[in-house]
C-alpha positions in Angstrom: 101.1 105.3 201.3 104.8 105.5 201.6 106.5 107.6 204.5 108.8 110.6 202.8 112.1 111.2 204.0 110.7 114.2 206.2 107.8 112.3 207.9 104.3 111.1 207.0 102.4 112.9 204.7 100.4 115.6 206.7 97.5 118.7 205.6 98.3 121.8 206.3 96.8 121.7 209.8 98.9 119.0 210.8 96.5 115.8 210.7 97.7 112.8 209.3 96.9 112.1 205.7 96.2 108.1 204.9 95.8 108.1 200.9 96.3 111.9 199.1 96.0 109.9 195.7 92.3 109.1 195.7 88.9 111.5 196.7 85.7 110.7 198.2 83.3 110.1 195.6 79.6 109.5 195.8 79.3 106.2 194.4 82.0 104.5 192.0 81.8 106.8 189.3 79.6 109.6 191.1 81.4 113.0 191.3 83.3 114.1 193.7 82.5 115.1 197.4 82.9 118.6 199.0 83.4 117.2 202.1 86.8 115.8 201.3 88.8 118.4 202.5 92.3 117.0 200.7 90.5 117.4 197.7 90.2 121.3 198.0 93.6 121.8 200.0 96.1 120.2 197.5 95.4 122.7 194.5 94.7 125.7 196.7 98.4 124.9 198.3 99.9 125.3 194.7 97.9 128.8 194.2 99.9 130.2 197.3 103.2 129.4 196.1 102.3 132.0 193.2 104.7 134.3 193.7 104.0 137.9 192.2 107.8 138.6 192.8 109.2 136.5 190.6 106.7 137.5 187.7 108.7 139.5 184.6 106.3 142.5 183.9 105.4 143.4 180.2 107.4 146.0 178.4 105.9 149.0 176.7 105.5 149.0 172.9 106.9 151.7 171.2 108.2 153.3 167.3 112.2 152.6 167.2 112.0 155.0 164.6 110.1 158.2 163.4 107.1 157.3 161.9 104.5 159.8 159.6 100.8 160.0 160.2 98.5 159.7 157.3 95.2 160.8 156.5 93.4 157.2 157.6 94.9 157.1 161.2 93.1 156.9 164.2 95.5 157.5 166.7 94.7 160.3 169.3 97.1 163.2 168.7 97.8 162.0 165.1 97.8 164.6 162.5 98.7 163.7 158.6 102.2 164.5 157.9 103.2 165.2 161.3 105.9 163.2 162.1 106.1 160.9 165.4 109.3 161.1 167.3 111.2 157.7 168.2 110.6 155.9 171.5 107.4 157.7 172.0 104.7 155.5 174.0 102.1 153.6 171.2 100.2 151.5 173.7 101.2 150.3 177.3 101.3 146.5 177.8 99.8 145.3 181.5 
């Protein structure tokens, strides 16, 4: 374990951390431990730097141009011949 340039490598509650690169297994190729703490703060550190902010939401879809019904369309609303004005909401995208 090397020192970094801001200090010694700590946990998030401040206690000292002598090797982050290996976990506490049981036995040499047994899984790994629960107890070892490390193990289950390193990933859950990366899950709160998630930030929801930064996130570009999903446009709607929509018809750039009028479009006709026919006979075999499903769409609610939708009658055959009627046309469908531009820009008018298809589905919404979440």
């Amino acid at each position: 374990m090397t020192v970094q340039e801001t200090g010694p490598l700590t946990t998030g509650s401040g206690a000292l951390i002598a090797d982050d690169q290996n976990s506490e297994q049981a036995g040499l190729d047994g899984p790994a431990l629960v107890q070892d703490q490390l193990l289950l703060e390193k990933p859950a550190h990366f899950r709160l730097e998630f930030n929801r902010e930064r996130i570009v939401p999903a446009h709607d879809t929509g018809t750039r141009a009028a479009t006709a019904s026919t006979a075999g369309d499903r769409l609610r609303g939708a009658r055959a011949g009627r046309p469908t004005p531009p820009f008018s909401h298809v589905c919404r995208s979440t």
